[in-house]
C-alpha positions as CSV (number, residue, x, y, z in Angstrom):
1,X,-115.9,52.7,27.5
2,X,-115.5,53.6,24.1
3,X,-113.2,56.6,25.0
4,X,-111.1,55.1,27.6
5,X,-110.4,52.0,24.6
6,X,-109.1,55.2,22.4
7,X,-106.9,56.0,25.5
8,X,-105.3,52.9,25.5
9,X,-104.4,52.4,21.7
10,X,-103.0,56.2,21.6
11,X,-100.7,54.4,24.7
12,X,-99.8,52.0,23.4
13,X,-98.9,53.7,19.6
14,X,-97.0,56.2,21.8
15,X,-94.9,53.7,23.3
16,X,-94.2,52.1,20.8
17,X,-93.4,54.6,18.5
18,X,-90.3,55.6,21.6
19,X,-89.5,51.8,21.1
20,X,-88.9,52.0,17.6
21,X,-86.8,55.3,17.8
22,X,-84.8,53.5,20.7
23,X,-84.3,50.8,18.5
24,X,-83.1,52.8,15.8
25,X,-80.7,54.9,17.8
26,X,-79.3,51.5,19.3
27,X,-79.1,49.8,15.8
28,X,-77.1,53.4,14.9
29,X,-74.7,52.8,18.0
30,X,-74.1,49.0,17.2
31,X,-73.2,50.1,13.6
32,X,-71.0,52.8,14.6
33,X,-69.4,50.5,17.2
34,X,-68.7,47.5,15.0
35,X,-67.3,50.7,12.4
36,X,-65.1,51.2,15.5
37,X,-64.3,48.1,16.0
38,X,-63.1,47.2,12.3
39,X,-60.7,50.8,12.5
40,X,-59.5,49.3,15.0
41,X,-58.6,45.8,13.7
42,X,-57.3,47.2,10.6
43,X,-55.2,49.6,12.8
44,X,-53.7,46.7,15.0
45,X,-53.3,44.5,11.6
46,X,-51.2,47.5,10.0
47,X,-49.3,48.0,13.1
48,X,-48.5,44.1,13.4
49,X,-47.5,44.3,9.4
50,X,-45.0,46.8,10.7
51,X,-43.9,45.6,13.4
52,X,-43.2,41.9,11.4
53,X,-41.1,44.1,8.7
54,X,-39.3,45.6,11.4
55,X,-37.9,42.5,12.7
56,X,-37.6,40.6,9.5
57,X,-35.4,43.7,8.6
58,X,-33.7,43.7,11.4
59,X,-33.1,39.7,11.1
60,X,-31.9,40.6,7.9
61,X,-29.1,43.3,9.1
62,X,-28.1,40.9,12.4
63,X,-27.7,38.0,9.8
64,X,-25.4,40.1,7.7
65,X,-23.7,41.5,10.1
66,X,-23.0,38.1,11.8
67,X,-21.7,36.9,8.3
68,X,-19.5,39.5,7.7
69,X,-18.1,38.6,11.3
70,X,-17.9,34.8,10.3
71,X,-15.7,36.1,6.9
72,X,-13.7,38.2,8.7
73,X,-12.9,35.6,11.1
74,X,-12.1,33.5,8.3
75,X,-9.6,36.2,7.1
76,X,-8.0,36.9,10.2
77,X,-7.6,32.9,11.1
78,X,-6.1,32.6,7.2
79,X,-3.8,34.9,7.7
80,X,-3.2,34.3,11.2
81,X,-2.0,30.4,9.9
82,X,0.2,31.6,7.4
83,X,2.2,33.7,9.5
84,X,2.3,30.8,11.9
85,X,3.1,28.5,8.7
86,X,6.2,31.0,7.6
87,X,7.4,31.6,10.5
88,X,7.3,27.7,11.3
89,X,9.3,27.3,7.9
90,X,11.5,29.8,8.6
91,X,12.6,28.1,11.7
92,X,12.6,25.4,10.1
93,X,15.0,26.4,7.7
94,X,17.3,28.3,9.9
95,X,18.1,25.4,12.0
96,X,21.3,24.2,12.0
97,X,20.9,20.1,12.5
98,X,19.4,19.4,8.8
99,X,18.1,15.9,7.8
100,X,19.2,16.4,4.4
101,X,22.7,17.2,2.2
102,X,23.2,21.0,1.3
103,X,24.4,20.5,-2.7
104,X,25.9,23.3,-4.7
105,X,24.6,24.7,-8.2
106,X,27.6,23.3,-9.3
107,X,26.9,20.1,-8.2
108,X,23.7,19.8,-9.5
109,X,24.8,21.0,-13.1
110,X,27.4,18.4,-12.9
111,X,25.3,15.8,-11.7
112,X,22.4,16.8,-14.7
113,X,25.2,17.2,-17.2
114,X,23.8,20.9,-17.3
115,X,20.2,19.8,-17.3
116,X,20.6,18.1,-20.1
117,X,17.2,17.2,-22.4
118,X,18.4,13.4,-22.2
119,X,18.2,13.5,-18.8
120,X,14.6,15.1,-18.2
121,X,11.9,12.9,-16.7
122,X,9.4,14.9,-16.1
123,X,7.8,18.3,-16.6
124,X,4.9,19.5,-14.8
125,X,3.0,22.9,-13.1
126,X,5.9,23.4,-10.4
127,X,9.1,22.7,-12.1
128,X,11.0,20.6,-14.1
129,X,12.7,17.4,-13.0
130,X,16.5,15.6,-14.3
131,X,17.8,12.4,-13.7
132,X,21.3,12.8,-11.9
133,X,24.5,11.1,-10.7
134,X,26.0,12.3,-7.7
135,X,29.3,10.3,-6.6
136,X,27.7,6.7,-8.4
137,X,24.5,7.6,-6.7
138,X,21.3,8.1,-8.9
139,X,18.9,10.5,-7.8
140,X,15.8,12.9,-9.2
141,X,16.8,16.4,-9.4
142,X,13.6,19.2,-9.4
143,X,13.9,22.5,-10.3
144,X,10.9,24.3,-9.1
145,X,9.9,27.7,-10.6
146,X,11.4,30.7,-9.1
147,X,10.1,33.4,-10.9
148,X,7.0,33.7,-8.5
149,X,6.6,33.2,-4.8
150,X,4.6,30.2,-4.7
151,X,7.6,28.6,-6.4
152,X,9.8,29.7,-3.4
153,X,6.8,28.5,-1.0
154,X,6.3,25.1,-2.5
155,X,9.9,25.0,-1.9
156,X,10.4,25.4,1.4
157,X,7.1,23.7,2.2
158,X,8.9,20.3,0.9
159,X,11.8,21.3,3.0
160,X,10.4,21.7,6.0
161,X,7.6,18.8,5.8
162,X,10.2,16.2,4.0
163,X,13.5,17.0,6.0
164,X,11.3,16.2,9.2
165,X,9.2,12.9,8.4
166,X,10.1,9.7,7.2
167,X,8.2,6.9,5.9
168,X,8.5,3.8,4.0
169,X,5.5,5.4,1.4
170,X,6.3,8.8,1.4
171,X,9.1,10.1,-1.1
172,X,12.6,10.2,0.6
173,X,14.5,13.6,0.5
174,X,18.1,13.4,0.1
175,X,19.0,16.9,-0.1
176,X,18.6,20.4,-1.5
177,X,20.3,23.4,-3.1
178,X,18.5,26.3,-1.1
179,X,20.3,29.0,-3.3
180,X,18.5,27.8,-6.6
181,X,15.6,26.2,-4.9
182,X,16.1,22.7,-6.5
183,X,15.0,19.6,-4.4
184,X,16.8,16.4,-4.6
185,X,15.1,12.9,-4.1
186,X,15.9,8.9,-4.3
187,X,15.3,7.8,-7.9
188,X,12.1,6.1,-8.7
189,X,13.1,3.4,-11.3
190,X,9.3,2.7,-12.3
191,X,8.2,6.3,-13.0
192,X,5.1,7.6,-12.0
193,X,1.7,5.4,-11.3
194,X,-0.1,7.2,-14.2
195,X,2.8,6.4,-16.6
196,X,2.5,3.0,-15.8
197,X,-1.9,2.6,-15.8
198,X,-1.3,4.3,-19.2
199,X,1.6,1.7,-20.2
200,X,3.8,4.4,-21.1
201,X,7.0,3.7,-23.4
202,X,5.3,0.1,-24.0
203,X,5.1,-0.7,-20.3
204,X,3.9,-4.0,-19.5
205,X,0.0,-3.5,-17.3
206,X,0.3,-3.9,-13.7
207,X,-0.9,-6.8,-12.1
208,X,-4.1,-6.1,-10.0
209,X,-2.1,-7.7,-7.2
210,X,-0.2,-4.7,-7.4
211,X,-2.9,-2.3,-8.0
212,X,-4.2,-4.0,-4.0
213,X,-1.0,-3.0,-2.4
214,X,-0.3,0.2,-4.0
215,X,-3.9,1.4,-2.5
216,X,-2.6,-0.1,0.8
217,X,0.7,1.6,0.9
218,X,-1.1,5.3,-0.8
219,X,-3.5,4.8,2.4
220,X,-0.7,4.4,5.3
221,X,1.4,7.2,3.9
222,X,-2.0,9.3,4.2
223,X,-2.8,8.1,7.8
224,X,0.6,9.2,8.6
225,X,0.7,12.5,7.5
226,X,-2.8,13.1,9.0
227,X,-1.1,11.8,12.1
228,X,1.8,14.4,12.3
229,X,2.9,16.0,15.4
230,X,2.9,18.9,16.4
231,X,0.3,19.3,13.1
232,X,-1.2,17.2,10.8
233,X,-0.6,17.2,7.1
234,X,-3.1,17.1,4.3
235,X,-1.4,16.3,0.9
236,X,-3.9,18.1,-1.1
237,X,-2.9,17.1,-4.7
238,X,-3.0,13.2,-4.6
239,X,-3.0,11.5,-8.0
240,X,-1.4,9.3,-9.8
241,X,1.3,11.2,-11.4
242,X,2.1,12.2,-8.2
243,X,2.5,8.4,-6.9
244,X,5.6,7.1,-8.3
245,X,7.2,3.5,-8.2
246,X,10.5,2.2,-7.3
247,X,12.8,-0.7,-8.8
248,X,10.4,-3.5,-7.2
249,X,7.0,-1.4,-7.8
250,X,6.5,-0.1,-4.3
251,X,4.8,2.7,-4.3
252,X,5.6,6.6,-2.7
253,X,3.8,9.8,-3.0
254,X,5.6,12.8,-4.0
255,X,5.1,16.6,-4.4
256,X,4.4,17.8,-1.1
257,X,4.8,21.7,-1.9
258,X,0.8,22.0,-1.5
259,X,0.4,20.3,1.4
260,X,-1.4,21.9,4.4
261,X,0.1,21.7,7.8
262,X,-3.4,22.1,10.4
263,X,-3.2,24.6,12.5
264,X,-3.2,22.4,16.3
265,X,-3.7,25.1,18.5
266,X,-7.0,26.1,17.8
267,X,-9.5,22.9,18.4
268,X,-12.0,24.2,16.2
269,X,-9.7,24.6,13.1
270,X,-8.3,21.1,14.1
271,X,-9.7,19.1,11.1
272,X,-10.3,21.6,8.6
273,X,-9.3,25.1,7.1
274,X,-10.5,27.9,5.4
275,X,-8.5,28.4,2.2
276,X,-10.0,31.0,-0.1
277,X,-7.9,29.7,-3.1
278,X,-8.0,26.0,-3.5
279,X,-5.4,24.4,-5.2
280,X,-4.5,20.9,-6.8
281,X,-6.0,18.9,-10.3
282,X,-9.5,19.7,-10.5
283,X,-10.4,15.5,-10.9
284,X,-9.5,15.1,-7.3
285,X,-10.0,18.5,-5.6
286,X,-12.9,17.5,-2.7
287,X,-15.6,19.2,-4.2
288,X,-16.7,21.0,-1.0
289,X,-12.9,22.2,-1.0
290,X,-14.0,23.6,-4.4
291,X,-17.1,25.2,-3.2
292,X,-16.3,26.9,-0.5
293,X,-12.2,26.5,-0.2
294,X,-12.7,24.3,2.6
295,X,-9.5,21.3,3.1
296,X,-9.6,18.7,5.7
297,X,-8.4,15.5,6.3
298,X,-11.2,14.2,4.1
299,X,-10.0,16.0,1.2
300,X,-7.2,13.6,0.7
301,X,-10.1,10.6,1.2
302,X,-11.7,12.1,-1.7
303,X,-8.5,12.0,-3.8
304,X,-7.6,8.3,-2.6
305,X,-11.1,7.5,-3.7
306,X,-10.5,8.5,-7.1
307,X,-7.0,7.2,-7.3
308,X,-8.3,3.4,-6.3
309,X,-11.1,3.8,-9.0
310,X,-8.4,4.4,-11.7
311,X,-6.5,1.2,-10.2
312,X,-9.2,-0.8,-11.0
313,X,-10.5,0.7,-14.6
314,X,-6.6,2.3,-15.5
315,X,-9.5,4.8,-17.2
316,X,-8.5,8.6,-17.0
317,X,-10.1,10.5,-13.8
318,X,-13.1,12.6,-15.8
319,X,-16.4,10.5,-14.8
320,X,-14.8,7.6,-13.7
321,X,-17.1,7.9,-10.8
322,X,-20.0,7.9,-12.7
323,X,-18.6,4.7,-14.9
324,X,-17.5,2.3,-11.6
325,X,-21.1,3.4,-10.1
326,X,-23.3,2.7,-13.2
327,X,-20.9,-0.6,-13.5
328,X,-21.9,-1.7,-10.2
329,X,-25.6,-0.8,-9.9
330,X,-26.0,-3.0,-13.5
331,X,-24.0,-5.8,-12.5
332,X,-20.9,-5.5,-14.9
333,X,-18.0,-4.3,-13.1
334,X,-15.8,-6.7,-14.6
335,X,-16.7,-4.5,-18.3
336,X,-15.0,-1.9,-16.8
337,X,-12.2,-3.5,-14.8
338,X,-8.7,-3.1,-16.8
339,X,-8.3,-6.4,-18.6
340,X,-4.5,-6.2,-18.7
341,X,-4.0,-6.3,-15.2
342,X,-5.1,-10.3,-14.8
343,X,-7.8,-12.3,-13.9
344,X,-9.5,-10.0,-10.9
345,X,-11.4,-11.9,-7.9
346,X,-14.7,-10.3,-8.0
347,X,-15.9,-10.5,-4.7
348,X,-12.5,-8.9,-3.4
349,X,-12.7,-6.4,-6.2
350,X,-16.1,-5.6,-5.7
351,X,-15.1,-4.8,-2.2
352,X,-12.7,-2.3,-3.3
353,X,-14.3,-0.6,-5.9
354,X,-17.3,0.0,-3.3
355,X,-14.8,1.4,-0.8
356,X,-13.5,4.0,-3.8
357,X,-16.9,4.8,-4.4
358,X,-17.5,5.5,-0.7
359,X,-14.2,7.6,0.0
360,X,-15.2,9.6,-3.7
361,X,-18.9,10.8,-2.1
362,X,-19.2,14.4,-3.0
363,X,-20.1,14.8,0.7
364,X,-17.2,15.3,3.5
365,X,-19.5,13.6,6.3
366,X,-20.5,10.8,3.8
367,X,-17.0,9.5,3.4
368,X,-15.2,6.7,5.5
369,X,-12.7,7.7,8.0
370,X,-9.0,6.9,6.6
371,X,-7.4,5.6,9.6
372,X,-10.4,3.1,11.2
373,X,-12.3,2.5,7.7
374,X,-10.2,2.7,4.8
375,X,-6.6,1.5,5.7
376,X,-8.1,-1.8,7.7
377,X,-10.0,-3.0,5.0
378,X,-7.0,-2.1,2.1
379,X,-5.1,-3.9,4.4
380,X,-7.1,-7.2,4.1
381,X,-7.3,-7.0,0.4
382,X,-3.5,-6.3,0.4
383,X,-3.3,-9.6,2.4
384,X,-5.7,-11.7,0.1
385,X,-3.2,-10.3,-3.0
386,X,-0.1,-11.0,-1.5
387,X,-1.5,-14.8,-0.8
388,X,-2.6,-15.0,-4.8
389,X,0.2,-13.7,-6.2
390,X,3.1,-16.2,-3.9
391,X,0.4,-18.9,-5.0
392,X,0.9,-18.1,-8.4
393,X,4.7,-17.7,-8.5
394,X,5.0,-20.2,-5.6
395,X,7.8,-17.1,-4.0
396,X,7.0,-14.0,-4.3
397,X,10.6,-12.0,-5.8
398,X,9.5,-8.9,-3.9
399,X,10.2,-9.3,-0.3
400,X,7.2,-8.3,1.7
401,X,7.0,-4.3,2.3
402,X,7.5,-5.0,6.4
403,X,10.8,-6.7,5.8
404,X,12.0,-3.5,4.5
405,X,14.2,-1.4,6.4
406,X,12.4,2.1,6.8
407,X,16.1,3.3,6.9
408,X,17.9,2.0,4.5
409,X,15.2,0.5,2.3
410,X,16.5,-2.5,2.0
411,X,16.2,-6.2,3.5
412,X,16.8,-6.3,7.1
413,X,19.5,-9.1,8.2
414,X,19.2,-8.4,11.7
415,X,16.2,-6.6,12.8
416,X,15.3,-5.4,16.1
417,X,12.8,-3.3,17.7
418,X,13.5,0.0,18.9
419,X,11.2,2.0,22.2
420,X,9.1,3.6,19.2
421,X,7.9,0.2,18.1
422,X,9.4,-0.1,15.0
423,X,11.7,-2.4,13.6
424,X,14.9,-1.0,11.8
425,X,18.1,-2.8,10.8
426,X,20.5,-3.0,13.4
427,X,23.4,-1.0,11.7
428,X,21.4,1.2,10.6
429,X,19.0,2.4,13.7
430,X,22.4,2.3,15.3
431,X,23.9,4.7,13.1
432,X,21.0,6.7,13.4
433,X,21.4,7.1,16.9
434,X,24.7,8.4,16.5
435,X,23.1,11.9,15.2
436,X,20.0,11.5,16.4
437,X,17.6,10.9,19.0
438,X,14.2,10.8,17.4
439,X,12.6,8.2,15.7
440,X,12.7,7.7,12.3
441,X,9.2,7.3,11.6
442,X,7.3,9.6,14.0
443,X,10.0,12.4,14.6
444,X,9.1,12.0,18.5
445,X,11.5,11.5,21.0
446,X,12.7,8.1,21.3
447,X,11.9,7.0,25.5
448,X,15.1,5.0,25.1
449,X,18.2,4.2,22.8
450,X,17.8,0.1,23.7
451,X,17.1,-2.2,21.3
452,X,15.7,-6.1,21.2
453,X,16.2,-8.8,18.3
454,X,13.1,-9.3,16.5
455,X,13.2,-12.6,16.7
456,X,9.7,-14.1,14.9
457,X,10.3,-10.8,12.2
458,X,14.3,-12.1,11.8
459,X,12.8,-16.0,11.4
460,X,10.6,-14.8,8.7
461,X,13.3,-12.7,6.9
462,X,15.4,-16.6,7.1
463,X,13.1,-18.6,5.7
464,X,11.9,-16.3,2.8
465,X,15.3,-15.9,1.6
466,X,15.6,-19.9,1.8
467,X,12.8,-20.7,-0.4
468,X,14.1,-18.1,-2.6
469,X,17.3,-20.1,-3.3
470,X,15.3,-23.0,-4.0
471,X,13.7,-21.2,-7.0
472,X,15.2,-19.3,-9.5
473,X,15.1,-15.7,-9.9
474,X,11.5,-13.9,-10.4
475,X,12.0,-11.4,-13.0
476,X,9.4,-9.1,-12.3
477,X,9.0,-7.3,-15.9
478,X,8.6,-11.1,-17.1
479,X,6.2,-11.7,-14.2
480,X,4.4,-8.7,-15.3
481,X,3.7,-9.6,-18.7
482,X,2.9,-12.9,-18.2
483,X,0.1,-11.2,-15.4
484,X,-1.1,-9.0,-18.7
């Protein structure tokens, strides 16, 4: 009994002695597998790390490769447009039906009395400009520089935008000297706007019923120039100094020679182009123009915006943003409103400065669109000053801007409506027609030559020039002073 006891413990030692070795050798397999298994992990994560640089550095290459695509796109389209632009000039040039009087060197001398100094009015960037005479007629002479080729482009960019559009806002051409490359233009009495928010030579401030409509008629010569056919027109170098007034303070902008005509027939360059050298005066240069040489239509917003905050503050263009925003978020606009220019309604005025605030964000897509935004509500503030100021002076001694002849610019005595929907003066729309058979206004096709009495417009035109015999002459230099 004894011995078969012995048996059973020397069993069961033996098997589990086996057990324990088998546990051992599995332990040893597990280990080696999980060692295995971690190779193997840190294999697949040094494969993935590779496989991640791979494609980041491939993302990298594709991306640079797609922007040196993009930028030689941008090169090619650039010069594509001014090859288009030149040769657009150039035929613009050669053709023989001019809109504007060829004058000779020797006329021009004669006219300036050899450019005399007495006769300079200006001097700026592009040129020098002369008062002249030609045959009893006063007009502005400009010599632009021709000692480099953006003398000669400016040039024949005013030619050919100029000798094609008309509008009451925009300044009129009257001729040229192409040999000498001087420009010839309708005499502004009133100088520049900047001369006259500086009160230059002892000028009396303008009235901020003035300062409404000037914005107003700035605006609509925009609108139209962004509304040229076959392209539109961006001005590019709006400002004051470039804004200049006639005999009865209406307002024009000048200096077209850095305009940009849009290329039309490629829809994706339709509002804006690539211009890898921006030009203009840095205060009103869009500053995403300035970043990446970008114009659009919006560009010109920009400049508008900063030309109506001047309007209001007559302050010079360096942080005037800055000033008319800090103003308005504290409450005291009218501290920074121009004093000499009257007593300003603030609600109206409030209005506009907000709207130059709005047209002056640093943002293209933050800024209102000219033509649906800006121009209809200038247009109500023009409306609201041209109500104060005949209230005031009981008749107003300027004749409102739409009783104007966009021809002759001068009051209409028999006014009629033409198939482009304007109204001219009779005698003169007819003459017109006699050489030409485009409108005046948009250079398109006229449908027809007929024309109809405008009748309400003619009744108006009556009646204001009654109650202006029943008053006596408004002098407007007195009205002006007594405004400041």
């Amino acid at each position: 009994m004894k011995l078969q006891r012995t048996n059973q413990l020397m069993l069961l030692s033996r098997q589990l002695d086996e057990l324990s070795a088998r546990h051992e050798e599995e332990a040893f397999r597990l280990k080696e597998i999980r060692i295995r298994e971690a190779m193997a992990r840190e294999m697949a994560r040094q494969e993935k790390e590779q496989r991640e640089a791979a494609e980041r550095e491939a993302l990298v290459v594709r991306e640079c490769a797609e922007r040196e695509a993009l930028h030689r796109k941008d090169i090619e389209e650039s010069i594509a447009h001014e090859a288009t632009e030149k040769q657009r000039l150039e035929r613009a040039l050669a053709c023989s039906d001019k809109q504007y009087k060829e004058f000779t060197w020797e006329e021009i001398e004669s006219a300036t009395s050899c450019f005399s100094d007495n006769l300079m009015i200006g001097m700026g960037a592009t040129g020098m400009v002369y008062k002249a005479s030609f045959s009893n007629t006063t007009a502005a002479v400009k010599i632009l520089q021709s000692n480099e080729g953006q003398g000669t482009k400016q040039f024949k960019q005013e030619l050919e935008i100029l000798g094609r559009i008309r509008h009451p806002h925009l300044l009129l051409l009257l001729g040229a000297c192409d040999d000498r490359g001087c420009l010839v233009y309708e005499y502004m009495e009133n100088g520049s706007l900047e001369d006259r928010l500086q009160c230059k030579d002892k000028s009396p401030p303008l009235p901020w019923q003035y300062r409404y409509r000037i914005a107003w008629e700035v605006a609509s010569a925009l609108v139209f120039l962004h509304s040229s056919k076959p392209d539109p027109i961006i001005h590019r170098d709006l400002k004051p100094a470039n804004i200049l007034l006639d005999s009865n303070f209406v307002s024009k902008i000048g200096d077209i020679g850095l305009s940009t005509l849009l290329p039309s027939m490629n829809t994706s360059m339709s509002t804006r182009y690539k211009d890898t050298a921006p030009v203009g005066t840095f205060f009103y240069i869009d500053p995403e123009y300035q970043r990446i040489g970008q114009v659009s239509l919006k560009s010109d917003t920009y400049a508008l915006g900063v030309v109506i905050l001047q309007l209001l503050t007559g302050k010079p263009p360096m942080g005037i943003t800055y000033i008319v925003e800090t103003a308005m978020e504290s409450g005291s606009l009218a501290d920074v409103l121009d004093s000499g220019a009257g007593q300003w309604p603030m609600k109206e005025t409030q209005e506009l400065a907000l709207l130059g605030l709005n047209c002056a964000e640093l943002r293209r897509k933050d800024r209102p669109d000219l033509k649906d935004q800006v121009l209809p509500m200038l247009e109500q503030l023009k409306g609201f000053a041209d109500k104060a100021w005949d209230l005031a002076h009981h008749v107003s001694s300027v004749p409102p801007g739409h009783f104007i002849c966009a021809i002759l610019q001068e009051l209409m005595d028999d006014p009629c409506v033409a198939s482009d929907g304007y109204s001219y003066d009779r005698r003169a729309i007819e003459k017109w027609f006699r050489m030409n058979d485009k409108s005046p206004m948009t250079n398109l096709k006229l449908a027809s030559k007929i024309l109809v009495t405008n009748q309400s417009l003619l009744a108006a035109i009556n009646d204001w020039k009654s109650r202006r015999q029943r008053h006596p002459y408004l002098n407007l230099g007195s009205d002006l002073r007594k405004a400041s």
